[in-house]
VEXKENU-937452 format. One record per residue (C-alpha): residue number from 1; residue in three letters; y negated, x, z. Coordinates in Angstrom, 3 decimals, always signed. Layout:
 resi resn        y        x        z
  NUM  ALA        Y        X        Z
...
END
This chain:
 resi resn        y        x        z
    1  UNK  -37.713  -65.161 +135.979
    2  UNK  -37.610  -65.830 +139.865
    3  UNK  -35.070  -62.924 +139.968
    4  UNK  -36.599  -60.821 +137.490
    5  UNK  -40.033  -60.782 +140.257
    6  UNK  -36.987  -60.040 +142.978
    7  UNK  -35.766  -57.110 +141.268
    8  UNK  -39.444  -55.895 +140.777
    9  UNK  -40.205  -56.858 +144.268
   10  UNK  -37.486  -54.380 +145.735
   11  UNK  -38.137  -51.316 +142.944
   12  UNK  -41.060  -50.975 +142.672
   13  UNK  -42.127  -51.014 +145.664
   14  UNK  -45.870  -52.621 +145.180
   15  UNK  -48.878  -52.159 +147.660
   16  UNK  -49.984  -54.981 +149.444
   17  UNK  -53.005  -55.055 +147.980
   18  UNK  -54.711  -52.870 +145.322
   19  UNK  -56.141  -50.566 +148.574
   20  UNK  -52.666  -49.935 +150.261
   21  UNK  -49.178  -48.031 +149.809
   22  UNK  -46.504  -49.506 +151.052
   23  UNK  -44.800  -46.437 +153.337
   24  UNK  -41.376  -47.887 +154.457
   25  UNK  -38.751  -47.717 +151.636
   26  UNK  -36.732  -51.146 +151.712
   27  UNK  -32.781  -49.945 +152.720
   28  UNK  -31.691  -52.028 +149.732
   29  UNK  -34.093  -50.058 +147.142
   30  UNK  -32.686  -49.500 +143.966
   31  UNK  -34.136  -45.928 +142.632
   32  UNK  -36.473  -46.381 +139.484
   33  UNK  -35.537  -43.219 +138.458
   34  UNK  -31.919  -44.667 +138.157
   35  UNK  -33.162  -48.219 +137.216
   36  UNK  -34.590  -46.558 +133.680
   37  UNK  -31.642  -44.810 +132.606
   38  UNK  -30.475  -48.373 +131.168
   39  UNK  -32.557  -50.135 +128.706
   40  UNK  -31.690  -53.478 +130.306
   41  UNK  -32.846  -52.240 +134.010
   42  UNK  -36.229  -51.179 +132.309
   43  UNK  -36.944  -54.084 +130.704
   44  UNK  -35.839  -55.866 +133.255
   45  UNK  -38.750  -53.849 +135.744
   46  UNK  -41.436  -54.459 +132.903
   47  UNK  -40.958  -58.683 +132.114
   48  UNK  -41.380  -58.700 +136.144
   49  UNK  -44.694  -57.731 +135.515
   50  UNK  -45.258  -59.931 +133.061
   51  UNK  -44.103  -63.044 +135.425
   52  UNK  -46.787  -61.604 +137.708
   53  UNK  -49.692  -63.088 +135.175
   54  UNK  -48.195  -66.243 +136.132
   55  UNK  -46.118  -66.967 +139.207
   56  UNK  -47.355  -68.024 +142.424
   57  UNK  -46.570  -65.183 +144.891
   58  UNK  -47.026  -65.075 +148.078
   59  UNK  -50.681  -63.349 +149.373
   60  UNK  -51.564  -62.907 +153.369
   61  UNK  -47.784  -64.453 +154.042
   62  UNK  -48.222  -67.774 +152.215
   63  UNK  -47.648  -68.617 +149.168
   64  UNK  -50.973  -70.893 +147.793
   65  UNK  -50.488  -73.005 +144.587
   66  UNK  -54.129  -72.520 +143.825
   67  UNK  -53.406  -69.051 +142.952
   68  UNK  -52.215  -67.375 +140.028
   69  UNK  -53.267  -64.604 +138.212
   70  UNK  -54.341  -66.426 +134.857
   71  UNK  -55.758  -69.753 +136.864
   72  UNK  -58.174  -67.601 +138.547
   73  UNK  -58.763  -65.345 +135.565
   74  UNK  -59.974  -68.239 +133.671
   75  UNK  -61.816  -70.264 +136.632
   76  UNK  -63.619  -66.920 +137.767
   77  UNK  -64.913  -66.472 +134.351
   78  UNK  -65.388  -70.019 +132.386
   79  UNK  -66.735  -71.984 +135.459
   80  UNK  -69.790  -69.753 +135.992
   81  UNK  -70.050  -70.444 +132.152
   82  UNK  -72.247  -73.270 +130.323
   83  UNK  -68.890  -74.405 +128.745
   84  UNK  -67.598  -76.099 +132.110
   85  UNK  -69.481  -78.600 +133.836
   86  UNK  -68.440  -79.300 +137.515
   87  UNK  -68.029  -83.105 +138.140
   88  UNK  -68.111  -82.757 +142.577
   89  UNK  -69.008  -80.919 +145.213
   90  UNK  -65.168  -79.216 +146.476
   91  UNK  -64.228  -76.917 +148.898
   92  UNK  -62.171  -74.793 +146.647
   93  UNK  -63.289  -71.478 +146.358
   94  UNK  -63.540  -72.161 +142.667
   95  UNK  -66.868  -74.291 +143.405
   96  UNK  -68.739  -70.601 +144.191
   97  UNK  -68.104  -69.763 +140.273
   98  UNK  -70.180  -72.618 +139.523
   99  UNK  -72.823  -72.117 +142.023
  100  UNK  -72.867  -68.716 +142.429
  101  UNK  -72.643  -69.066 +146.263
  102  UNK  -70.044  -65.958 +146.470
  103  UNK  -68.884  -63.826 +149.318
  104  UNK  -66.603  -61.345 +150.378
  105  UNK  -64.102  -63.479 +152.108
  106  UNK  -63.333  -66.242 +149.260
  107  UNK  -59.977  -66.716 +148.404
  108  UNK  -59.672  -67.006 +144.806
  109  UNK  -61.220  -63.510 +144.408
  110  UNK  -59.319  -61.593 +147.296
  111  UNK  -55.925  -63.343 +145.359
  112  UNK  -57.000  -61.777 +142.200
  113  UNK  -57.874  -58.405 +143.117
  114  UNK  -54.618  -58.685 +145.078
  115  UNK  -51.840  -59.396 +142.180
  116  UNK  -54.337  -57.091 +139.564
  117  UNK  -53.639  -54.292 +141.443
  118  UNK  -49.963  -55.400 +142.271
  119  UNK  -49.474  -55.493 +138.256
  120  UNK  -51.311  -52.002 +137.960
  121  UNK  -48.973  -49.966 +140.580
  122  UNK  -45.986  -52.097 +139.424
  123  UNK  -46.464  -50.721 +135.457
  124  UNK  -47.609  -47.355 +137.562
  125  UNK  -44.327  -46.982 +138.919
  126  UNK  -43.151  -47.540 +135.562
  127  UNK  -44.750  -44.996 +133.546
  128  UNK  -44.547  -42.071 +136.204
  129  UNK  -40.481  -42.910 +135.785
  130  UNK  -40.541  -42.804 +132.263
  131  UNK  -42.185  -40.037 +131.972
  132  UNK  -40.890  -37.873 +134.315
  133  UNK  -37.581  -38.770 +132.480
  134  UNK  -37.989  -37.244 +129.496
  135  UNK  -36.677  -39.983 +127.647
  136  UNK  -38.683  -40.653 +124.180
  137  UNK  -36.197  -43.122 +121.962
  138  UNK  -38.408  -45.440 +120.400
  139  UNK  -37.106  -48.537 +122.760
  140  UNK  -38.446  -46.612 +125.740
  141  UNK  -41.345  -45.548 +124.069
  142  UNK  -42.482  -49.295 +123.015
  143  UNK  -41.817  -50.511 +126.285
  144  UNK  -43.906  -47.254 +128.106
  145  UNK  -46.794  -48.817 +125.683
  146  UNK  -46.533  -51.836 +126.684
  147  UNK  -47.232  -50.484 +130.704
  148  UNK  -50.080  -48.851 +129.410
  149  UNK  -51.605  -51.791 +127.928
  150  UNK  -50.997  -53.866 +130.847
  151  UNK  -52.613  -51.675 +133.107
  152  UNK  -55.886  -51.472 +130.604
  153  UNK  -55.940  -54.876 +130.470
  154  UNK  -55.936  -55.795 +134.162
  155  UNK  -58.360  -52.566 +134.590
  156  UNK  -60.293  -54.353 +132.011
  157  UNK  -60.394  -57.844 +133.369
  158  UNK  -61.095  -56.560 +136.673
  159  UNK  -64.128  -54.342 +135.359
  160  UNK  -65.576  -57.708 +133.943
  161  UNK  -65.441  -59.841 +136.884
  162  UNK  -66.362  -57.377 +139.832
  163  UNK  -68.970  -54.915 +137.741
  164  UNK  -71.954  -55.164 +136.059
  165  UNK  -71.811  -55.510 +131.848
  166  UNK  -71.384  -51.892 +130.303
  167  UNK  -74.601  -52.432 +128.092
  168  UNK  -76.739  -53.340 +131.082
  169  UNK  -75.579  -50.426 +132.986
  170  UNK  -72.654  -48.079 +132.480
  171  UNK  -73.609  -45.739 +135.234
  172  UNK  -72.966  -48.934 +137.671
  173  UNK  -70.016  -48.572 +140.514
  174  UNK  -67.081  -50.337 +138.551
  175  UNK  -63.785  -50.968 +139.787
  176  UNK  -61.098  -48.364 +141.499
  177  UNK  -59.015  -47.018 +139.059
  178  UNK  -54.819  -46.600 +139.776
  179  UNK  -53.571  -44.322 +137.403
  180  UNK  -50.823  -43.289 +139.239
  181  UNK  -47.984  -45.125 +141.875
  182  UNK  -48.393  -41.921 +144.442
  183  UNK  -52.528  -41.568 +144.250
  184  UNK  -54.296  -41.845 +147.580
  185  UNK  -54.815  -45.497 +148.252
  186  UNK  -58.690  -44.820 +149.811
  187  UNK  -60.287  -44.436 +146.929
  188  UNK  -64.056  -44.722 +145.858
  189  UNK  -65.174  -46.983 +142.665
  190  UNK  -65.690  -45.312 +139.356
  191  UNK  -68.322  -45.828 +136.936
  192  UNK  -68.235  -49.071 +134.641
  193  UNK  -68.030  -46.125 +131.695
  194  UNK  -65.275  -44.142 +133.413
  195  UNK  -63.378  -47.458 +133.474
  196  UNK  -64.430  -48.401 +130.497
  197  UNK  -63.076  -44.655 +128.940
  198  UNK  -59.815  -44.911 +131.096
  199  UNK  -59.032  -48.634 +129.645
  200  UNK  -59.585  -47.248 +125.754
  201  UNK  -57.333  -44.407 +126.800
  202  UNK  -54.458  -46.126 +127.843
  203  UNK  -54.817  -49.176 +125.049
  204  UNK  -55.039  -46.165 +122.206
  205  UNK  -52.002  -44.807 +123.721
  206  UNK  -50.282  -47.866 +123.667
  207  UNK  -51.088  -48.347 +120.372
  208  UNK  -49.045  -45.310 +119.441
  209  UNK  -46.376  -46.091 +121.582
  210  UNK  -45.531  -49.266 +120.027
  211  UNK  -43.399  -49.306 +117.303
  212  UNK  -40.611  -51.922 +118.365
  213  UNK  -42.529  -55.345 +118.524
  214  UNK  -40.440  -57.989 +121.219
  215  UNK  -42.401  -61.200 +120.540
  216  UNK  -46.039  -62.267 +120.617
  217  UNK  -45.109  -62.679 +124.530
  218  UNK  -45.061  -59.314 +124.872
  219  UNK  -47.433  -56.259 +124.289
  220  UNK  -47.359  -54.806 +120.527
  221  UNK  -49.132  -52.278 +118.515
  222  UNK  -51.773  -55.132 +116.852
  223  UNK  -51.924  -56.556 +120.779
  224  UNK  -53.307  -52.772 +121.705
  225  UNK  -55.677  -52.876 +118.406
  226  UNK  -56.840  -56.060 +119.515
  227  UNK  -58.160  -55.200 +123.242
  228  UNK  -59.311  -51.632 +121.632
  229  UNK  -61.462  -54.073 +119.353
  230  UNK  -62.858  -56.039 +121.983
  231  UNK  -63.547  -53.371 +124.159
  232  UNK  -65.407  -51.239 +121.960
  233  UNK  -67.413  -54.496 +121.062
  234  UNK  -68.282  -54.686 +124.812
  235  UNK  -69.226  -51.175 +124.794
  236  UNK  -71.574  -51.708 +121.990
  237  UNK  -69.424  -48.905 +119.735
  238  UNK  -69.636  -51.278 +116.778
  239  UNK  -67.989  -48.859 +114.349
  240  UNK  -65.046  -48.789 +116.322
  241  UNK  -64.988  -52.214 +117.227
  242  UNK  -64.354  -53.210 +113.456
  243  UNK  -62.256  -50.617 +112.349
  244  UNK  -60.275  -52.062 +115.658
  245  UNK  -60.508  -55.801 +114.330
  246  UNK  -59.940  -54.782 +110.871
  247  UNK  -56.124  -53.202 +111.675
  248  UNK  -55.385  -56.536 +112.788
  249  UNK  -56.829  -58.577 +110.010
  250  UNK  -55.251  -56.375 +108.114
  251  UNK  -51.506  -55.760 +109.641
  252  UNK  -50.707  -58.922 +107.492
  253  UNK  -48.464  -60.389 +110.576
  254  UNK  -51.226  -63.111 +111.218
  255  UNK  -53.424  -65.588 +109.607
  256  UNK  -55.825  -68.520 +110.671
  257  UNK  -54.792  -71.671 +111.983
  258  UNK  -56.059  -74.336 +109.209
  259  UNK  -57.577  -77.722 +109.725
  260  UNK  -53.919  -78.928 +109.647
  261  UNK  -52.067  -77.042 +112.034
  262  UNK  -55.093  -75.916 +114.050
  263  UNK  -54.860  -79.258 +116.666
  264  UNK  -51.129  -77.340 +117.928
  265  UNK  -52.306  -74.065 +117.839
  266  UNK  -52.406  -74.071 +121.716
  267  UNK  -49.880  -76.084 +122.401
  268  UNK  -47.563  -74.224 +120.570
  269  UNK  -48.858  -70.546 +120.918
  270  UNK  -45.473  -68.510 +121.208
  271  UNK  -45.215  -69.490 +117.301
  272  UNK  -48.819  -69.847 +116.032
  273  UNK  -49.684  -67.504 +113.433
  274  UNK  -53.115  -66.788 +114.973
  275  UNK  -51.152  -65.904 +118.103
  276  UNK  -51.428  -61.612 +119.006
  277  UNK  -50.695  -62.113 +122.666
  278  UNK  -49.858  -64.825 +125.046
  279  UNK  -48.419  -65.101 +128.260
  280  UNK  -45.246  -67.489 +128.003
  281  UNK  -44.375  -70.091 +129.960
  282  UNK  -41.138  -72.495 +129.557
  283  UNK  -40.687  -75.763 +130.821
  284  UNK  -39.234  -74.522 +134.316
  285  UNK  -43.022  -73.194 +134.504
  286  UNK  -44.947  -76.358 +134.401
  287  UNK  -46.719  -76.649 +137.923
  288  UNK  -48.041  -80.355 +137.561
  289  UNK  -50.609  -81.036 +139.379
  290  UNK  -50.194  -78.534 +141.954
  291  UNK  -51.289  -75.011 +140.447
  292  UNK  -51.281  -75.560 +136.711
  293  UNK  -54.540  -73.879 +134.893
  294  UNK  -55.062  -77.551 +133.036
  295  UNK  -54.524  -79.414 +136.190
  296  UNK  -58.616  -78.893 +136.604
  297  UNK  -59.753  -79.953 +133.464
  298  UNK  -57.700  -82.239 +132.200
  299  UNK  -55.769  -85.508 +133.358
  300  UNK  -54.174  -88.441 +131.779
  301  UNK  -54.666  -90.389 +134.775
  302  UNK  -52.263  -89.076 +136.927
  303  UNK  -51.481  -84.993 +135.911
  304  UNK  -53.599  -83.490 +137.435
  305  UNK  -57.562  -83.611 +138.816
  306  UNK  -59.846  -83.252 +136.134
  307  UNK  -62.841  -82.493 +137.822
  308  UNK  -64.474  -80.808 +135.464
  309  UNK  -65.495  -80.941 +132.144
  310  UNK  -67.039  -79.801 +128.276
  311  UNK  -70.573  -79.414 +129.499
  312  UNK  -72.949  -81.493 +127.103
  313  UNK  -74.636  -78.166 +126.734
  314  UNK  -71.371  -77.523 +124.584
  315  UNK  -71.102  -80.782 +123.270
  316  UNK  -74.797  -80.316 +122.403
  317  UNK  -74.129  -77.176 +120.081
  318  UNK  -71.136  -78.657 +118.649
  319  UNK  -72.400  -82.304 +117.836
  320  UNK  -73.851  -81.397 +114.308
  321  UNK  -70.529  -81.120 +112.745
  322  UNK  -68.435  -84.169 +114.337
  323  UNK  -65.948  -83.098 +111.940
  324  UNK  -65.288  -79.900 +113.221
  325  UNK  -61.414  -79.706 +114.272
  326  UNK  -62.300  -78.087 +117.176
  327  UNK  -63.657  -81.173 +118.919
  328  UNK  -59.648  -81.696 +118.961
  329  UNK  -59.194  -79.745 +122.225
  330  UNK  -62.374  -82.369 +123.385
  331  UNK  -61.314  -85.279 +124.594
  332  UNK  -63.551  -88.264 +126.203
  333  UNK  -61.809  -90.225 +129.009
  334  UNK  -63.431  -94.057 +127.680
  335  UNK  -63.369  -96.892 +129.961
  336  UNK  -61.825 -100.267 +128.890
  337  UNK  -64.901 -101.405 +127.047
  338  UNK  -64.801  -97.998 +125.218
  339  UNK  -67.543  -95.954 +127.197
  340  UNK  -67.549  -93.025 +128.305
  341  UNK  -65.955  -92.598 +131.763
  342  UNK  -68.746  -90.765 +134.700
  343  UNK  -67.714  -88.826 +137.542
  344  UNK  -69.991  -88.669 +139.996
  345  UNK  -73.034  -89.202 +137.456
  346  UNK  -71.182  -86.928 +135.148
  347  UNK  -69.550  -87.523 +131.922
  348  UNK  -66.017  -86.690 +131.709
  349  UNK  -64.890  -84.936 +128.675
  350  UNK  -61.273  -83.530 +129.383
  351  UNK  -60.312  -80.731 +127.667
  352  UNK  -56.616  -79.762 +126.373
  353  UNK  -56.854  -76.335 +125.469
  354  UNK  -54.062  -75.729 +128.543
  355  UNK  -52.077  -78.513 +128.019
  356  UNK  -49.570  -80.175 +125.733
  357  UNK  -46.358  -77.810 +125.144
  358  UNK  -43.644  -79.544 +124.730
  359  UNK  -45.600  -82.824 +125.379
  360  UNK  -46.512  -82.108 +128.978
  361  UNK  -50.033  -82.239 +130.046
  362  UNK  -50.218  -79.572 +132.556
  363  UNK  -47.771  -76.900 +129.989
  364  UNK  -49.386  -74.248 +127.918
  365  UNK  -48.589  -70.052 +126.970
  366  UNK  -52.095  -69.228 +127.401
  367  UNK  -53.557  -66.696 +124.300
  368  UNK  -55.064  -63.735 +125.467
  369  UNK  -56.009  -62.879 +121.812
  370  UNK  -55.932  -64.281 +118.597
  371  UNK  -57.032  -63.618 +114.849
  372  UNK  -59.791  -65.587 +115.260
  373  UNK  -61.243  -63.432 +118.317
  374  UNK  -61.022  -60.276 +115.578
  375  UNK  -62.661  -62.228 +112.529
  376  UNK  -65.737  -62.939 +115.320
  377  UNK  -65.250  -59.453 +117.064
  378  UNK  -65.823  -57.834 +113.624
  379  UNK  -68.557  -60.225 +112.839
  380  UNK  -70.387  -59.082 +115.971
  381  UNK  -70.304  -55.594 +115.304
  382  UNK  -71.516  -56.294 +111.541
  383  UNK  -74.337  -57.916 +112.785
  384  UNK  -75.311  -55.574 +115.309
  385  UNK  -74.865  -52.651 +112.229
  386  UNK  -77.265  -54.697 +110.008
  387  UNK  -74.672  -56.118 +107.938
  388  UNK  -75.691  -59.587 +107.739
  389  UNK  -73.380  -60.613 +104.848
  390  UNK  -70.106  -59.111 +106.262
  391  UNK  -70.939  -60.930 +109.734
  392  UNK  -72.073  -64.360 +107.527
  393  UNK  -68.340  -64.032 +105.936
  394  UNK  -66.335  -63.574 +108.554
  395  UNK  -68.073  -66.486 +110.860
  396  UNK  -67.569  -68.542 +107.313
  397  UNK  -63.163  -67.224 +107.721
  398  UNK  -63.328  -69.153 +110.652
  399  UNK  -65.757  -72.291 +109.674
  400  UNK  -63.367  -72.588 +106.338
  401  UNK  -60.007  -73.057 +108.420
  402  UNK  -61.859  -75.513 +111.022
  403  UNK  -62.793  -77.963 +108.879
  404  UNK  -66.489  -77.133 +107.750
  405  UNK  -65.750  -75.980 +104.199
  406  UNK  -68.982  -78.110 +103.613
  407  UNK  -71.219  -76.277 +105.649
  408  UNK  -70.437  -72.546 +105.239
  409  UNK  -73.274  -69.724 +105.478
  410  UNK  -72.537  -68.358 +102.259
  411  UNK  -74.296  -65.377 +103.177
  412  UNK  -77.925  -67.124 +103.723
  413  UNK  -79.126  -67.333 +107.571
  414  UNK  -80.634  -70.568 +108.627
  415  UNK  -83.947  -70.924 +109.616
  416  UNK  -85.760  -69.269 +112.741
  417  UNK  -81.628  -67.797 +113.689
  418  UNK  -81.097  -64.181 +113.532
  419  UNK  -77.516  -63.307 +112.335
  420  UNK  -76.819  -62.633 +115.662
  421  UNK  -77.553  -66.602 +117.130
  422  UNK  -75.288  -67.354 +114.643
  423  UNK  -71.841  -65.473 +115.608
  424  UNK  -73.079  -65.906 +119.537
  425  UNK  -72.936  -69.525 +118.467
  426  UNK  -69.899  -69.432 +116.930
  427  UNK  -68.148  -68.046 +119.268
  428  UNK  -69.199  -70.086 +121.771
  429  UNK  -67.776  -73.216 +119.584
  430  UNK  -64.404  -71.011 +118.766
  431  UNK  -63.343  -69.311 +121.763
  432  UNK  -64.490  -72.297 +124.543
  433  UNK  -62.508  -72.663 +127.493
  434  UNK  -60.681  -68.932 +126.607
  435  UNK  -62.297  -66.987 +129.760
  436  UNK  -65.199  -64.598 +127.317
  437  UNK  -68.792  -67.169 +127.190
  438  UNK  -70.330  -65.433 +130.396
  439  UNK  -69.543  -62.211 +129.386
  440  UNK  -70.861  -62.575 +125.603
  441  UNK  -73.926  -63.798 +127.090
  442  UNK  -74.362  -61.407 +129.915
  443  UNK  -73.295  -58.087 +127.946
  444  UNK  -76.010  -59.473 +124.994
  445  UNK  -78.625  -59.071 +127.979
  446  UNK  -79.312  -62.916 +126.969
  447  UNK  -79.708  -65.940 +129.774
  448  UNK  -77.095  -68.694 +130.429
  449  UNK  -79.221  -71.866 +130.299
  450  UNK  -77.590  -74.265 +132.777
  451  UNK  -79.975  -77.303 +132.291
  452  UNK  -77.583  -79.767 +132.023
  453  UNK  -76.463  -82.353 +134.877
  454  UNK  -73.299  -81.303 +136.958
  455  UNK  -72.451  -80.088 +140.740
  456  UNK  -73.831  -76.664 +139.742
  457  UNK  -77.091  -77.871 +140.304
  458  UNK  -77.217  -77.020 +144.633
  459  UNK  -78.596  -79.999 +146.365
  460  UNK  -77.575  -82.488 +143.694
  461  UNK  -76.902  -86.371 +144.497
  462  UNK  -75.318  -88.797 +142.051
  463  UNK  -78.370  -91.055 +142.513
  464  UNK  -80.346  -87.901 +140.577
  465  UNK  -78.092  -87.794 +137.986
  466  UNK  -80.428  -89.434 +134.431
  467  UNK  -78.493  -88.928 +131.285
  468  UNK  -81.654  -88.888 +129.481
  469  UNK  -83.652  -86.586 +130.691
  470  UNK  -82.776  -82.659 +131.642
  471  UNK  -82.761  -81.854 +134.504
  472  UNK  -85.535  -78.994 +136.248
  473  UNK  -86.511  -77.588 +139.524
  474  UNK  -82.852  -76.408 +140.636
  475  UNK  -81.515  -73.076 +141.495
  476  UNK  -79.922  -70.760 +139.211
  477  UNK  -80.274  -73.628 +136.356
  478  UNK  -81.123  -70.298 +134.359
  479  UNK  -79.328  -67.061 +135.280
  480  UNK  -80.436  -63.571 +133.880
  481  UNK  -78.158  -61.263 +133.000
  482  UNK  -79.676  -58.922 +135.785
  483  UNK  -78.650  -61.304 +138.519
  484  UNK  -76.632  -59.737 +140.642
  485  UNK  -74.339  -62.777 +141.438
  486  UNK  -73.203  -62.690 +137.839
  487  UNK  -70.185  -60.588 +139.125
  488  UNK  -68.106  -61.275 +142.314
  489  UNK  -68.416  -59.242 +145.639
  490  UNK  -65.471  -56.445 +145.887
  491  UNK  -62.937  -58.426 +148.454
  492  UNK  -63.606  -57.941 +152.254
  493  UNK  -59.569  -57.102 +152.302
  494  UNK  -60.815  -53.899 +149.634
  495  UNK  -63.893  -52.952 +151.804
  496  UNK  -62.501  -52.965 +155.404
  497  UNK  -59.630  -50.921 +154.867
  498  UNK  -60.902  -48.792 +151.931
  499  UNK  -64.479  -47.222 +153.043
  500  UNK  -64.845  -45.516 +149.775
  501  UNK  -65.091  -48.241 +148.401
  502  UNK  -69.293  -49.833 +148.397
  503  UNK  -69.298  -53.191 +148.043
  504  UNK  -71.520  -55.038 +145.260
  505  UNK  -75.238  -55.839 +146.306
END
């Protein structure tokens, strides 16, 4: 894979950050236009994109093991969640996700606009080769899809961290959009619903692409349906948003993890039959300690830091069904006389959902979707189109295969919830830890209650930490969807050398 990011490295010939063109042509360059002509040398250009979701590479002329495309994709969204629970105060960058202390100059955020954009001009390069080539075999053709779904997805993910939700305000500056490897590099922002329009482009042309499937590590037709689905669910275009979730369902190439089998489903992703899309990593992949997306949440003692944890906000919502099977991916670090272990005043409850391939702790091919994410996408929608039985089924497709065939809905809300609470809920329990609470809460135009004890809290001291009552009187322990530190602040590399481009308030 190392020379795979070499060979992509040399012809592609990717900016230096998502704001600059690199001008100088290496000496050793191989032409793209040549480099396509073989189906080996194409694939070849389009797995090295792939590696770049999760390699350490070097940014600013170091390489940092703290950064990684999917690490900070998940810390940047799950740790400003009420999901994670911060156990210290830390100096990594990743502490401002949990406070909402950001700025222009943090690290984790400059890193990932820096290998988004990276990915975007590398799949740019790509697609303007292809395409100027003529060539329009069905091999070709799957892999030109799969560019065009990696470059909605990172337009996507980038739209979600740095702009405000779609249904709060799709006139809102977004994110600058590379459509092309020879575009001006100072560039203004466009709208959240120009990206938003530009990202359903590209995914429904990559849906039609796709004919010539390489492995749930790879982009495919149902991959394409999936983010088309989840999109259009962001965007509030229910209709869509089904029909989206419903080709998958449908497609017959998946099903739902059971009670069973659902325990591995992580930990063996590259052959779960709930897996769409994952990013695969092998044993030569497994960081340790040192740069590994489970290193933070999970430890056996030595593996890795585990400094933070299930919130008991989650643990809260989840502890009327002890025998859900989800509480597998839960697990309380006990002390000898069978306690539960505190950090700093705070409760540790690892959690595994990164860990365990192949046995090792810090080892996982993340899933960046799944069945179940359609069953609750289409659920959504339902509700939102007044369908309260079709929602109340497909939240019970899920509940059946996770171990509460006891308590299904069977189409009657409970009490005081709207059908709503109930999928919101749901989801929360289903897709923890998976990088999407914030933004279900935040595009709903709902609040993230963050009354629970943890290092979020500013100004908190382990000698204010009492288990039994909830905490009040911090900052931010509630945060409205209108706050404007919901989202990150464009990086100060962006800004400086790109004046189009108006940084967030």
């Amino acid at each position: 894979m190392k020379k795979i990011i070499s060979i992509l490295f040399v012809i592609l010939m990717i900016a230096v950050s998502g704001c600059k063109n690199l001008d100088v042509v290496p000496s050793d360059a191989t032409d793209t236009n040549t480099l396509i002509k073989t189906p080996e040398g194409l694939t070849n250009a389009l797995n090295g994109a792939y590696a770049l979701f999760k390699d350490h590479i070097s940014f600013n002329g170091s390489v940092d093991l703290n950064n990684m495309y999917l690490r900070q994709f998940y810390q940047l969204s799950d740790f400003a969640s009420d999901d994670i629970v911060c156990g210290q105060i830390t100096e990594d960058p990743l502490f401002y996700s949990f406070n909402l202390s950001h700025s222009p100059g943090q690290s984790n955020t400059r890193f990932y606009w820096y290998v988004s954009y990276k990915i975007i001009t590398g799949v740019n390069t790509i697609i303007d080769a292809v395409e100027n080539s003529g060539k329009n075999d069905s091999q070709t053709q799957q892999l030109l899809g799969e560019c065009y779904f990696l470059r909605a997805l990172c337009h996507f993910n980038l739209v979600r961290l740095f702009a405000q939700p779609y249904s709060v305000n799709s006139a809102a500056p977004g994110i600058i959009l590379r459509l092309s490897a020879n575009e001006e590099s100072k560039k203004a922002r466009s709208t959240v619903a120009e990206v938003y329009a530009s990202v359903l482009e590209d995914a429904e042309k990559a849906a039609t692409l796709m004919t010539v499937p390489r492995g749930v590590q790879y982009a495919s037709r149902e991959a394409a349906w999936a983010l088309l689905s989840r999109v259009n669910l962001y965007k509030e275009d229910n209709a869509k948003a089904i029909a989206y979730a419903t080709n998958v369902i449908n497609s017959g190439k998946f099903s739902l993890e059971t009670k069973a089998t659902y325990p591995s489903l992580f930990a063996q992703a590259q052959s779960s039959k709930e897996t769409i899309f994952c990013v695969a990593f092998t044993a030569v992949d497994d960081y340790g300690k040192f740069g590994s997306i489970a290193s933070m949440i999970y430890s056996d003692g030595n593996s890795g830091w585990g400094e933070e944890f299930a919130s008991s906000s989650l643990r809260s919502l989840m502890s009327k069904h002890p025998e859900d099977i989800r509480w597998s991916y839960i697990i309380p670090s006990k002390n000898g006389d069978g306690t539960i272990e505190k950090k700093n005043g705070i409760e540790v409850y690892y959690i595994s959902k990164f860990s365990f391939q192949g046995g090792l702790p810090n080892l996982s091919s993340p899933i960046l979707f799944r069945l179940a994410e359609m069953y609750l996408n289409r659920a959504e929608a339902l509700a939102k189109s007044g369908n309260t039985a079709g929602a109340l089924a497909d939240v019970d497709a899920i509940r059946t295969n996770r171990g509460l065939e006891a308590s299904l809905y069977n189409g009657v809300l409970p009490s005081g919830a709207s059908v709503l609470d109930v999928v919101l809920d749901e989801r929360r329990i289903e897709l923890a830890f998976e990088g999407q609470r914030t933004y279900d809460v935040y595009r709903n135009k709902r609040k993230l209650n963050k009354a629970y004890w943890g290092y979020h809290l500013q100004g908190l001291k382990e000698t204010d930490v009492d288990l039994s009552k909830v905490p009040s009187g911090y900052q931010n322990i509630e945060v409205s969807y209108m706050n404007p530190r919901i989202i990150y602040f464009l990086p100060v590399d962006e800004v400086l050398s790109n004046p189009l481009a108006i940084q967030n308030p």
